[in-house]
N, CA, C and O atoms as a printed pandas DataFrame, in Angstrom:
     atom_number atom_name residue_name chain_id  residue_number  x_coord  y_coord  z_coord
0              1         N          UNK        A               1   -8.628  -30.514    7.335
1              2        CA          UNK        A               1   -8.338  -29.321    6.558
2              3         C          UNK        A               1   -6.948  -28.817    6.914
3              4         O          UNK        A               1   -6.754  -28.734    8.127
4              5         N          UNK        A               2   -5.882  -28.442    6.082
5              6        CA          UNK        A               2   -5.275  -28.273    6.186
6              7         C          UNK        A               2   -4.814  -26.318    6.304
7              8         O          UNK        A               2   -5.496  -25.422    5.807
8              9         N          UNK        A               3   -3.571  -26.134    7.054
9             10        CA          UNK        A               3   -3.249  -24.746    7.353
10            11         C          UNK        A               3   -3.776  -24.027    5.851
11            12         O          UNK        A               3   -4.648  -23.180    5.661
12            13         N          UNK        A               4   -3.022  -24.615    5.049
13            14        CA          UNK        A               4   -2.360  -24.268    3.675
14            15         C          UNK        A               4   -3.398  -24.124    2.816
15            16         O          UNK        A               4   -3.170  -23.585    1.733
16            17         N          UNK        A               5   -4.412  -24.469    3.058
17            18        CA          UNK        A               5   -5.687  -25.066    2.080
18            19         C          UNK        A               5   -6.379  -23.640    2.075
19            20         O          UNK        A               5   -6.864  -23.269    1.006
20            21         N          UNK        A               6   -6.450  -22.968    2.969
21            22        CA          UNK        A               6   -7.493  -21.856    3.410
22            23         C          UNK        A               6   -6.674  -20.487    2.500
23            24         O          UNK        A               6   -7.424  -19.511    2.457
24            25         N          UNK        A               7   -5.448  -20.273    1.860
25            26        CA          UNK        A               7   -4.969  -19.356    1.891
26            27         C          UNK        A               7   -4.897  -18.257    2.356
27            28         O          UNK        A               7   -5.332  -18.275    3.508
28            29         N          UNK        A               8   -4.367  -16.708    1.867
29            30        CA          UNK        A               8   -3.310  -16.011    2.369
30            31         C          UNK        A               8   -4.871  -15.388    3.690
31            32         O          UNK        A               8   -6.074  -15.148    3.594
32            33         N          UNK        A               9   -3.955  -15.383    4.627
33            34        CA          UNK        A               9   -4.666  -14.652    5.769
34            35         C          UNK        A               9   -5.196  -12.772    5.338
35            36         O          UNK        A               9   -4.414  -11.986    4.801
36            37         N          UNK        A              10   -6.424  -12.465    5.674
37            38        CA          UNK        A              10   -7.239  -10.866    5.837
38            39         C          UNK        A              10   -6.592  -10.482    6.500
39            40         O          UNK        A              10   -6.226  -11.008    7.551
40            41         N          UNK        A              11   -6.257   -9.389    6.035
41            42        CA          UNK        A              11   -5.513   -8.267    6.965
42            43         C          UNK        A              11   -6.523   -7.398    6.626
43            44         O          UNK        A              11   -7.032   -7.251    5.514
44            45         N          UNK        A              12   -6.821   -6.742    7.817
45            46        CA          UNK        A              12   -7.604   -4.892    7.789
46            47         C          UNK        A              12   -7.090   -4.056    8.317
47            48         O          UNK        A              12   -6.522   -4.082    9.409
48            49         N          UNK        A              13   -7.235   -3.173    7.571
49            50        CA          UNK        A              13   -6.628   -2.078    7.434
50            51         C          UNK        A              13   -7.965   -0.846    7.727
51            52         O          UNK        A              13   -9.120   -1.120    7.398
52            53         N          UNK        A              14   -7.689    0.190    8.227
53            54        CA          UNK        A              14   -8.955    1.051    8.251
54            55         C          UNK        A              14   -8.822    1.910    6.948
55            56         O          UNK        A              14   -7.707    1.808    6.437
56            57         N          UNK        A              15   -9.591    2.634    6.369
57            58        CA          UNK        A              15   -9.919    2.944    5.316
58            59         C          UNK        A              15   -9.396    4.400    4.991
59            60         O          UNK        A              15   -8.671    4.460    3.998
60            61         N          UNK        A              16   -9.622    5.503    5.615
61            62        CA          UNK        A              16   -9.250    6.792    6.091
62            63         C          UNK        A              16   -7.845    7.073    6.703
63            64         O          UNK        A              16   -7.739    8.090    7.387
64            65         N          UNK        A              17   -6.401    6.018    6.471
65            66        CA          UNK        A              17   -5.561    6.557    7.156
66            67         C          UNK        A              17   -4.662    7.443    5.988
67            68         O          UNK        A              17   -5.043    7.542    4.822
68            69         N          UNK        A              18   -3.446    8.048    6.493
69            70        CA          UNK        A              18   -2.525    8.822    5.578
70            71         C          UNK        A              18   -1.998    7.776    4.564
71            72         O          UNK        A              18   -1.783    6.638    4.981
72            73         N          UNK        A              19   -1.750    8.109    3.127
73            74        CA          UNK        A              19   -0.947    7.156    1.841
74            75         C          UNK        A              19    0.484    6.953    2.577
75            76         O          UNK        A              19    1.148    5.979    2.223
76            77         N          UNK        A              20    0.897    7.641    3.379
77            78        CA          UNK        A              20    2.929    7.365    3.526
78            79         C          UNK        A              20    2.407    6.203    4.660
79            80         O          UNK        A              20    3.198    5.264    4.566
80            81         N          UNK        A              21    1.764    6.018    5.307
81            82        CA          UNK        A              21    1.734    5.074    6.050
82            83         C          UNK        A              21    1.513    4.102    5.596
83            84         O          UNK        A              21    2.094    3.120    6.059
84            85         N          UNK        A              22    0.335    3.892    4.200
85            86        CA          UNK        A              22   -0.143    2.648    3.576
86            87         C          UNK        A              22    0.601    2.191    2.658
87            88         O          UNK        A              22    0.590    0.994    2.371
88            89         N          UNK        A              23    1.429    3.142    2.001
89            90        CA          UNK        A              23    2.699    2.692    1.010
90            91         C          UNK        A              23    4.090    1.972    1.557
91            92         O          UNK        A              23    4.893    1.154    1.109
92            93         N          UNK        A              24    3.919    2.752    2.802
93            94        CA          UNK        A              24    5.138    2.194    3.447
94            95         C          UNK        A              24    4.772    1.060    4.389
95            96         O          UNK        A              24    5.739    0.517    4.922
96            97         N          UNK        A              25    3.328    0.503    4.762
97            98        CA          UNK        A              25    3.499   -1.088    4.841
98            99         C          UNK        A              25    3.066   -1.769    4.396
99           100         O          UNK        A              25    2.722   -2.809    4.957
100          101         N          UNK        A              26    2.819   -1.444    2.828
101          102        CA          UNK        A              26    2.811   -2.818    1.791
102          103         C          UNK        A              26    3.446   -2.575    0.717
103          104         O          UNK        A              26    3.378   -3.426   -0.170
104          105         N          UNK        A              27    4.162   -1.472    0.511
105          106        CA          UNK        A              27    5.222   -1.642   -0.094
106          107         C          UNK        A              27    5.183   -1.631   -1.892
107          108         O          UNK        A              27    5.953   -2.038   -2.762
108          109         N          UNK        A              28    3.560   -0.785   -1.889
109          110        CA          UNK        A              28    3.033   -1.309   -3.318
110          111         C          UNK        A              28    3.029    0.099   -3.694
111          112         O          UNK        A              28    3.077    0.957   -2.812
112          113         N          UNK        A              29    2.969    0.448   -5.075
113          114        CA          UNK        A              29    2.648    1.987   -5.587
114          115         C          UNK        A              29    2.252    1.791   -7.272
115          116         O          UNK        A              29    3.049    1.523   -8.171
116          117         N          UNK        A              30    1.038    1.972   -7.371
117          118        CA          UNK        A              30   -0.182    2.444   -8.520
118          119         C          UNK        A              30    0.479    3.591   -9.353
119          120         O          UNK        A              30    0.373    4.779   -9.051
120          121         N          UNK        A              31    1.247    3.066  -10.546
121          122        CA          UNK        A              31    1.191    4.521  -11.015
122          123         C          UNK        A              31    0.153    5.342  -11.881
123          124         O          UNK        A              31   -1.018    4.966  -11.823
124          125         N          UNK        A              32    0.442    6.342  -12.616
125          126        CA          UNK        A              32   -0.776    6.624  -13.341
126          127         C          UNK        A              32   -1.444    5.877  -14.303
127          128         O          UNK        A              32   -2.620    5.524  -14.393
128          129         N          UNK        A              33    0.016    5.617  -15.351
129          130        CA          UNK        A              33   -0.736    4.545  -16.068
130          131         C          UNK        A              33   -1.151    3.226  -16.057
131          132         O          UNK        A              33   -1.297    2.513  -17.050
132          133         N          UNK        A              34   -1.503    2.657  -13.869
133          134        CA          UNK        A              34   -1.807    1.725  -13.850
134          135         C          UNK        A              34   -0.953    0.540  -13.525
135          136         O          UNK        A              34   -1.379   -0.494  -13.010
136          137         N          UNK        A              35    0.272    0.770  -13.863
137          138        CA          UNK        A              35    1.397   -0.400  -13.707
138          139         C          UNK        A              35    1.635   -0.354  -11.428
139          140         O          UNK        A              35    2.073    0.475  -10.631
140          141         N          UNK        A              36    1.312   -1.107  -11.371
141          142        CA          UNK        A              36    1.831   -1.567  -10.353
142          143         C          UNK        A              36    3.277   -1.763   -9.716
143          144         O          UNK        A              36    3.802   -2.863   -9.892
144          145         N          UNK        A              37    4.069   -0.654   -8.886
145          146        CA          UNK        A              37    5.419   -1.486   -9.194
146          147         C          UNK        A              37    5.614   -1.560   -6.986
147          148         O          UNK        A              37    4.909   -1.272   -6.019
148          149         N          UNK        A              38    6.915   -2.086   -7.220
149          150        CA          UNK        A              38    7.059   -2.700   -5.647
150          151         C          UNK        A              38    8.455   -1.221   -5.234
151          152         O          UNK        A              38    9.309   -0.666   -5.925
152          153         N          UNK        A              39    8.065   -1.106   -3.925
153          154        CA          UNK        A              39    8.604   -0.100   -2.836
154          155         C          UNK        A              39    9.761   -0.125   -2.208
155          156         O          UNK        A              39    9.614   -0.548   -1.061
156          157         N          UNK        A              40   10.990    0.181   -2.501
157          158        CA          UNK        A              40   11.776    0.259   -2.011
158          159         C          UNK        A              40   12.384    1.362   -0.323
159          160         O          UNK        A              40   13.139    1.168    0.630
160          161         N          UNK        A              41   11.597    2.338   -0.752
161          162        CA          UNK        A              41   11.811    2.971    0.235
162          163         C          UNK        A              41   10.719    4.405   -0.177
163          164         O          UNK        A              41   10.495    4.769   -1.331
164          165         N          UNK        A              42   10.186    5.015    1.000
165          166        CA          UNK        A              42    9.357    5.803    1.104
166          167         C          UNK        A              42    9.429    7.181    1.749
167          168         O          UNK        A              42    9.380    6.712    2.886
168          169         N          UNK        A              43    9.485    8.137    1.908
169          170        CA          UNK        A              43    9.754    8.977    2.773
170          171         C          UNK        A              43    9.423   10.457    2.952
171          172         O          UNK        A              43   10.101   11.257    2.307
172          173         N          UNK        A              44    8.596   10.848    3.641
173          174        CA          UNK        A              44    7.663   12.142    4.256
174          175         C          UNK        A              44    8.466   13.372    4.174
175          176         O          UNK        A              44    9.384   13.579    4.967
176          177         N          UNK        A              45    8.184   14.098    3.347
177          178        CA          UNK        A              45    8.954   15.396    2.910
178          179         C          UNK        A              45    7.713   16.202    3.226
179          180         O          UNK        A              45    7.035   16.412    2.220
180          181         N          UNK        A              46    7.058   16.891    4.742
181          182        CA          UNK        A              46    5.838   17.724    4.389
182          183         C          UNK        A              46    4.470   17.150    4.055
183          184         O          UNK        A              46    3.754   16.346    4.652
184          185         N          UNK        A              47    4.390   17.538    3.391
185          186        CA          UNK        A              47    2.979   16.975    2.373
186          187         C          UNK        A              47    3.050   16.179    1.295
187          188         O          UNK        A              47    2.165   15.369    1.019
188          189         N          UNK        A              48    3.822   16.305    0.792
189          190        CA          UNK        A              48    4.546   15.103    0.065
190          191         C          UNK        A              48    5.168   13.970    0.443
191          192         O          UNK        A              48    5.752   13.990    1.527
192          193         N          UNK        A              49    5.177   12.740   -0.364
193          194        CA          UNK        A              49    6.081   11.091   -0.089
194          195         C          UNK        A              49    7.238   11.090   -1.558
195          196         O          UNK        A              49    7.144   11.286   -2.770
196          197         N          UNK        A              50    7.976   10.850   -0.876
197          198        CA          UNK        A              50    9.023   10.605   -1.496
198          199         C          UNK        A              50    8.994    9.090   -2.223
199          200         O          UNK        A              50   10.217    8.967   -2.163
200          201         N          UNK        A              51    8.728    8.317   -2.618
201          202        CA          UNK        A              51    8.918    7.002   -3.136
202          203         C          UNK        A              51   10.020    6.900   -4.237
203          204         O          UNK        A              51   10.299    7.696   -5.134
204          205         N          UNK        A              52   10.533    5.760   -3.932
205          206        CA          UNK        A              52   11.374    4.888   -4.712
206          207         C          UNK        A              52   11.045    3.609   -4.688
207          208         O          UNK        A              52   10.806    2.949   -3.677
208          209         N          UNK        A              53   11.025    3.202   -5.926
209          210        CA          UNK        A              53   10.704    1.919   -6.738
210          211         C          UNK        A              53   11.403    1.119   -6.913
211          212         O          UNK        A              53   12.514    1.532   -6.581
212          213         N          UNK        A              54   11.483   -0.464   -7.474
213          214        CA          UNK        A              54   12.912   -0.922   -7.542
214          215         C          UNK        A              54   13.298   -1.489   -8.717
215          216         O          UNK        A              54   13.888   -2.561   -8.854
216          217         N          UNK        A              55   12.800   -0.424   -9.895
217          218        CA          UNK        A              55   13.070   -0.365  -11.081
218          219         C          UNK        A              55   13.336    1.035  -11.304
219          220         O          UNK        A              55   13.190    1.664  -12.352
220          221         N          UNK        A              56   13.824    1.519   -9.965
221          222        CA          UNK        A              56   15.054    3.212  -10.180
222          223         C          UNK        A              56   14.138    4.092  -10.817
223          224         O          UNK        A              56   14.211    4.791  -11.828
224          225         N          UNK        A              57   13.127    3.849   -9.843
225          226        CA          UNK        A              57   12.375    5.319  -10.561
226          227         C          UNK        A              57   12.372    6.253   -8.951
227          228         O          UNK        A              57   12.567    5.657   -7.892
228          229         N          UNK        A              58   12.126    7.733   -9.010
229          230        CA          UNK        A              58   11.272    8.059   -7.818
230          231         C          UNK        A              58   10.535    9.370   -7.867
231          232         O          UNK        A              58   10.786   10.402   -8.490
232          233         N          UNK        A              59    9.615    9.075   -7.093
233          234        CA          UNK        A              59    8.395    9.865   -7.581
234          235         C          UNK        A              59    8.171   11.230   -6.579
235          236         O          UNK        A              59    8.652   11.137   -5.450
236          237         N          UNK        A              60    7.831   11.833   -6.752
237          238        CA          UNK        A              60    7.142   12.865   -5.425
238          239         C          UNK        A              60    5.800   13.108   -5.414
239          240         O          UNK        A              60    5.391   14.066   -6.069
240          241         N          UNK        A              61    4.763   12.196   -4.586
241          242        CA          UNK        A              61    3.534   12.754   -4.769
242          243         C          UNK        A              61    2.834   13.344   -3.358
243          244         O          UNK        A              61    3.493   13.655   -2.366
244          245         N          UNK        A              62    1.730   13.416   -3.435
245          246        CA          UNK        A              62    0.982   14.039   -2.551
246          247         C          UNK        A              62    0.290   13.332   -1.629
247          248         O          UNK        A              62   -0.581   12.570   -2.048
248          249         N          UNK        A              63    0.560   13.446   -0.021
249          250        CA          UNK        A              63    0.199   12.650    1.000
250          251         C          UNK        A              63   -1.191   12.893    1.136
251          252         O          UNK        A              63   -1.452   13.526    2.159
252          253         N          UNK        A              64   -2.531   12.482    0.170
253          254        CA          UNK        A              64   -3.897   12.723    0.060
254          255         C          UNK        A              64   -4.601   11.249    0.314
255          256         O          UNK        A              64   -4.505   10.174   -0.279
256          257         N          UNK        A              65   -5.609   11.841    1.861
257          258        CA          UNK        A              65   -6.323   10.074    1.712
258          259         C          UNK        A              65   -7.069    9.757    0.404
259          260         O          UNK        A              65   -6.792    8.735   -0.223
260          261         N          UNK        A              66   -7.800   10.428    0.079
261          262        CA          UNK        A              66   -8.767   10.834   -0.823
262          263         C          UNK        A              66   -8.050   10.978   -2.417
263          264         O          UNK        A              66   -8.783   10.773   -3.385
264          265         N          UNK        A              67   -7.087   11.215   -2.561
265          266        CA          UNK        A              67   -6.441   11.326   -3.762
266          267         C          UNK        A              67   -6.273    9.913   -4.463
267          268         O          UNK        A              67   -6.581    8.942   -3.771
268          269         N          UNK        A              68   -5.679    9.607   -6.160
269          270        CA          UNK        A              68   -5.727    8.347   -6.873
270          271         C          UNK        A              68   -5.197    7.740   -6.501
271          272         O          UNK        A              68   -5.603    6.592   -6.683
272          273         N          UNK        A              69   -4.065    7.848   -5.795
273          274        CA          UNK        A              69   -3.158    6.839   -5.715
274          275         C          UNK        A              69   -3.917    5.721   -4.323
275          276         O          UNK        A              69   -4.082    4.504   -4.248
276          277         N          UNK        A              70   -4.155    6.613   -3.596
277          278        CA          UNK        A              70   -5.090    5.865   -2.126
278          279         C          UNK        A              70   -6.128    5.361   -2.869
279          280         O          UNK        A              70   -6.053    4.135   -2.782
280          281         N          UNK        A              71   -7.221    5.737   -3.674
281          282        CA          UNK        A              71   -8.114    5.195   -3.878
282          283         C          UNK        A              71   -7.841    3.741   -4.700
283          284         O          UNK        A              71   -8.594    2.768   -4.671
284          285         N          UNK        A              72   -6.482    3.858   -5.490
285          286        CA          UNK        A              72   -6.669    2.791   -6.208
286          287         C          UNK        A              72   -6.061    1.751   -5.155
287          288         O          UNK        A              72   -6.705    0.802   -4.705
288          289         N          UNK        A              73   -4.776    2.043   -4.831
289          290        CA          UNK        A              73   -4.506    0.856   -3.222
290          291         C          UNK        A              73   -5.436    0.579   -2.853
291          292         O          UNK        A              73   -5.555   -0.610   -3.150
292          293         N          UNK        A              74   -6.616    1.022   -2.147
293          294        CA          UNK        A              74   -7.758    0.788   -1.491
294          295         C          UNK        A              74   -8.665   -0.016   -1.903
295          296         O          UNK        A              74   -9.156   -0.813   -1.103
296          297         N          UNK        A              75   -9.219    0.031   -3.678
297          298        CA          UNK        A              75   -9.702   -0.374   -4.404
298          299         C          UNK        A              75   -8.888   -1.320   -5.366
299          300         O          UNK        A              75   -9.440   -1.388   -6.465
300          301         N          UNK        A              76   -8.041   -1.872   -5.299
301          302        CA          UNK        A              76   -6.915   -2.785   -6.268
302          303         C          UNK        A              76   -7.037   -2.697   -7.111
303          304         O          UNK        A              76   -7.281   -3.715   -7.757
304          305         N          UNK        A              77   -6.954   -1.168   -7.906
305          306        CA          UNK        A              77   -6.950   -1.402   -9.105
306          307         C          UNK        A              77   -5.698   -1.047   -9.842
307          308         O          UNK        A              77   -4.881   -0.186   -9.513
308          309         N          UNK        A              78   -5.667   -1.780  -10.817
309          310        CA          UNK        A              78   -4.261   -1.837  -11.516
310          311         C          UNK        A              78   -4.121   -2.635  -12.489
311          312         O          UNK        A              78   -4.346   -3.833  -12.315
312          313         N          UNK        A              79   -3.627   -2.033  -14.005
313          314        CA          UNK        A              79   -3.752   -2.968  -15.146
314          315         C          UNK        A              79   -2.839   -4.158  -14.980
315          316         O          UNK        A              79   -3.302   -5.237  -15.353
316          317         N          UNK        A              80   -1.703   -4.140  -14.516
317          318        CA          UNK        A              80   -0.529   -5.035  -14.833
318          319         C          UNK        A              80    0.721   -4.620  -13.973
319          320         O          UNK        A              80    0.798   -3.396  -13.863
320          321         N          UNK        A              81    1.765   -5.347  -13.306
321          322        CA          UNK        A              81    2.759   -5.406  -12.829
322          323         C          UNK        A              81    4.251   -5.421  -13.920
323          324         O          UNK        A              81    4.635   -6.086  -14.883
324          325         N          UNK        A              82    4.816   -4.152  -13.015
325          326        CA          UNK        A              82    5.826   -3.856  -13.176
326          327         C          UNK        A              82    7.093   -5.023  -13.173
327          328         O          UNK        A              82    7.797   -5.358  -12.220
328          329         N          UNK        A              83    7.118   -5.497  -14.539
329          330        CA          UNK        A              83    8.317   -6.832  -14.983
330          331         C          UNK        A              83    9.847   -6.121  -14.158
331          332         O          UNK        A              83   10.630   -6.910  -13.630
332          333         N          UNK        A              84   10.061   -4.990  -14.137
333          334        CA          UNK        A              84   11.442   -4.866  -13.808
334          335         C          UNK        A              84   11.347   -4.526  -12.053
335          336         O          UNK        A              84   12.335   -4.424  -11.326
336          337         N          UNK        A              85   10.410   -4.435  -11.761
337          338        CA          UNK        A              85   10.180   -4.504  -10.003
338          339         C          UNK        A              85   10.506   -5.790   -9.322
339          340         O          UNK        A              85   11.036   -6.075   -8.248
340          341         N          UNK        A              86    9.853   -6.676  -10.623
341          342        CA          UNK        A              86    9.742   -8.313   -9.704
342          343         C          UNK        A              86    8.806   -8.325   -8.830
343          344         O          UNK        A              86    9.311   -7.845   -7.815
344          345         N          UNK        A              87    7.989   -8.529   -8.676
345          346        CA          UNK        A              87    7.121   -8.193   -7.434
346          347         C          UNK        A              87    6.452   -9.874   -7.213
347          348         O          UNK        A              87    5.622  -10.453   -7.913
348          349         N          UNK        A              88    7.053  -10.278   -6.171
349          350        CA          UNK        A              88    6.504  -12.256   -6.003
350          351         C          UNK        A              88    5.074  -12.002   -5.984
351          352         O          UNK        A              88    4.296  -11.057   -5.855
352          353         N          UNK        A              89    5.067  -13.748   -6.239
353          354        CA          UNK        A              89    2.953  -13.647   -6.193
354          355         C          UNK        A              89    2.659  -14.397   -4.956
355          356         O          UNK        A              89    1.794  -15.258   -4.798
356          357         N          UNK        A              90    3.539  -13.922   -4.073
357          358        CA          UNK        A              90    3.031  -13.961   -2.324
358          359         C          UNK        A              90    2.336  -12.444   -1.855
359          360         O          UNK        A              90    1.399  -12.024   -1.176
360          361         N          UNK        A              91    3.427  -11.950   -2.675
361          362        CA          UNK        A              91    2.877  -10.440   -2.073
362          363         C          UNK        A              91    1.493   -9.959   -2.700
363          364         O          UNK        A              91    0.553   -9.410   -2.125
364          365         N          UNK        A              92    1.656  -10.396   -4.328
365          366        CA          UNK        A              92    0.315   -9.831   -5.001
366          367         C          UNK        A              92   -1.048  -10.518   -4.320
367          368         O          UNK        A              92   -2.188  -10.069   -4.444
368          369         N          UNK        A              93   -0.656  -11.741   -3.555
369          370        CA          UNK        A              93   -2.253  -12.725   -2.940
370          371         C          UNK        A              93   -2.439  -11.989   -1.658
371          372         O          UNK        A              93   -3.555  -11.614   -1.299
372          373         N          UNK        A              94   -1.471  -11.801   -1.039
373          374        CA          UNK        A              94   -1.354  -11.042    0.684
374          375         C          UNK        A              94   -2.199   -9.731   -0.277
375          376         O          UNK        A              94   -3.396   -9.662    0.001
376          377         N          UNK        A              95   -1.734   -8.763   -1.296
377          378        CA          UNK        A              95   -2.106   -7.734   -1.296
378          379         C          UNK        A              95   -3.854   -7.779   -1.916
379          380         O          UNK        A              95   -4.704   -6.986   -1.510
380          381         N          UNK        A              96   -4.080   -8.665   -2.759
381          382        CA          UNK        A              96   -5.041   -9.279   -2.899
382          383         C          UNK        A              96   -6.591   -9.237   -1.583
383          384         O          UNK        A              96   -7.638   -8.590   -1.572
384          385         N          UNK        A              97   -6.015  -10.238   -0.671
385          386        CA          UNK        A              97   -6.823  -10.988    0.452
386          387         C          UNK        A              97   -6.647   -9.658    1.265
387          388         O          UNK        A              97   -7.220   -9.856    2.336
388          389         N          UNK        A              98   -5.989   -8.088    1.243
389          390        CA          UNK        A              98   -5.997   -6.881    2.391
390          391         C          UNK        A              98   -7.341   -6.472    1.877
391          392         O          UNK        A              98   -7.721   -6.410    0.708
392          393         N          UNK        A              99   -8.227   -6.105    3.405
393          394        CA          UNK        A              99   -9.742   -5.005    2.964
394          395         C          UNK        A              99   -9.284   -3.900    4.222
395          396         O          UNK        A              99   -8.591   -3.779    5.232
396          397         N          UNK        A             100  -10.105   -3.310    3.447
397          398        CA          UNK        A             100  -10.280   -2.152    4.176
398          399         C          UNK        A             100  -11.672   -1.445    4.678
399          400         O          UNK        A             100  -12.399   -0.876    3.864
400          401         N          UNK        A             101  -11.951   -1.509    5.890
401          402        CA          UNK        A             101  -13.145   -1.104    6.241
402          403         C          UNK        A             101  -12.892    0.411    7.108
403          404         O          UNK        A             101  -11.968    1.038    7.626
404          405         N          UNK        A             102  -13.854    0.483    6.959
405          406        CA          UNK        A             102  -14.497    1.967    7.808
406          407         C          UNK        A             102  -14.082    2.365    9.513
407          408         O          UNK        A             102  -13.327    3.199   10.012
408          409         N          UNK        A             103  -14.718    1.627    9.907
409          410        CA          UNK        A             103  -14.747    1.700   11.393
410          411         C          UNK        A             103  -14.051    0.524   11.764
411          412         O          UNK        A             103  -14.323    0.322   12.948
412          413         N          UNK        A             104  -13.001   -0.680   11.177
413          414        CA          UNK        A             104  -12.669   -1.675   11.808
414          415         C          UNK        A             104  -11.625   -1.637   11.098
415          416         O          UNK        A             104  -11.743   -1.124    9.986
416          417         N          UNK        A             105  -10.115   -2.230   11.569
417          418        CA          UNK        A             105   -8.502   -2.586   11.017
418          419         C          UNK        A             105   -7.971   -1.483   11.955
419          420         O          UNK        A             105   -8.456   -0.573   12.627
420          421         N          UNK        A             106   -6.424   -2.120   11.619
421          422        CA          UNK        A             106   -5.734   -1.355   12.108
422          423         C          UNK        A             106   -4.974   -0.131   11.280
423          424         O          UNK        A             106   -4.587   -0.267   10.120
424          425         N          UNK        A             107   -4.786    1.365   12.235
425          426        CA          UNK        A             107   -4.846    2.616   12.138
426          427         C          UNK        A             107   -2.939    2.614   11.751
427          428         O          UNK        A             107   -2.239    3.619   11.876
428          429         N          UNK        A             108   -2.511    1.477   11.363
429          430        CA          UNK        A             108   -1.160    1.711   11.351
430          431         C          UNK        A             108   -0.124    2.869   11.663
431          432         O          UNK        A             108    0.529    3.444   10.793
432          433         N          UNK        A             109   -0.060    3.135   13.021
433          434        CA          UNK        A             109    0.061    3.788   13.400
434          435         C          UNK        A             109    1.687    3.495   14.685
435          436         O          UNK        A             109    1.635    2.580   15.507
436          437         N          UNK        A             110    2.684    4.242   14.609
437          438        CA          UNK        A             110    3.767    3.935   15.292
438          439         C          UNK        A             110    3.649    3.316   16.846
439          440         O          UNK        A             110    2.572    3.577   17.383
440          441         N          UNK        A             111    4.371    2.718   17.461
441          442        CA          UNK        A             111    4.053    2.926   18.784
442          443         C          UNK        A             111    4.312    4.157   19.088
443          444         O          UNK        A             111    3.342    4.756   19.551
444          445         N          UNK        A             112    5.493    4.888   18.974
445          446        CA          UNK        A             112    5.929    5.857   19.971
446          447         C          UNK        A             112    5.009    7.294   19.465
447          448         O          UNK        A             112    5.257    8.411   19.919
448          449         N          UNK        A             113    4.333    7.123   18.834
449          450        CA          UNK        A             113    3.145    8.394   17.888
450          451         C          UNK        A             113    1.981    7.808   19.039
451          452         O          UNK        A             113    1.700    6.622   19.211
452          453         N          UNK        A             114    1.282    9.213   19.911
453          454        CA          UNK        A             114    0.673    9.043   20.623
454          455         C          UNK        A             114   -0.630    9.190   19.570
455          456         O          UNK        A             114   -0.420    9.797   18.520
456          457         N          UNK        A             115   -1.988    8.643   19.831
457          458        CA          UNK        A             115   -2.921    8.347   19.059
458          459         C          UNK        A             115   -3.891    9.600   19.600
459          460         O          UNK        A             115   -3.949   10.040   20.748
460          461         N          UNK        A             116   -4.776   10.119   18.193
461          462        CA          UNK        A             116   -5.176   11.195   18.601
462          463         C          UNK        A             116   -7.156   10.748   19.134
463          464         O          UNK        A             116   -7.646    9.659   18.837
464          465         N          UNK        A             117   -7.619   11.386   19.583
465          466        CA          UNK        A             117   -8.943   11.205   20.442
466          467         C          UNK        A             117   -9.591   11.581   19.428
467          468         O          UNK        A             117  -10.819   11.657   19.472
């Protein structure tokens, strides 16, 4: 059997963490109407994320675990990809093969951010 045969490796992720953390390491963003586009840069204003896209859009939404944008990352849902993002179909299988469980993955979380009890 070969490496290659098995495809893209599970990544877990825990289920309950903040959206600026989950946007900013996969790099993906759900918009409303569904289009999928790819992440250029992300950034924590408060309660709000700053995103930029790389079809020159940028958005300001709301850092909510529980809100659409987390649920649909979480849940992959999404009609169709953003043609002017480009987004390779390495990333869409990696983003594909990510779960997210409850009590197991990692809390993506900084090193130098002490972890709370």
């Amino acid at each position: 059997m070969n490496l290659l045969d098995r495809g893209p490796k599970k990544v877990y992720y825990r289920k309950q963490i903040p959206l600026f953390r989950l946007v900013e390491k996969m790099k993906l963003w759900p918009s409303r109407r569904g289009i999928l586009h790819g992440v250029i840069a992300c950034e924590e204003k408060g309660f709000y994320v700053r995103v930029m896209t790389h079809c020159d859009r940028e958005m300001f939404i709301r850092a909510s675990k529980n809100g659409r944008a987390s649920r649909w990352l979480r849940n992959k849902w999404f009609f169709k990809v953003c043609e002017e993002c480009r987004i390779p179909e390495w990333k869409l299988e990696k983003y594909s093969s990510t779960l997210f469980k409850r009590r197991w993955g990692s809390f993506l979380i900084n090193r130098e951010e002490p972890r709370k009890p």
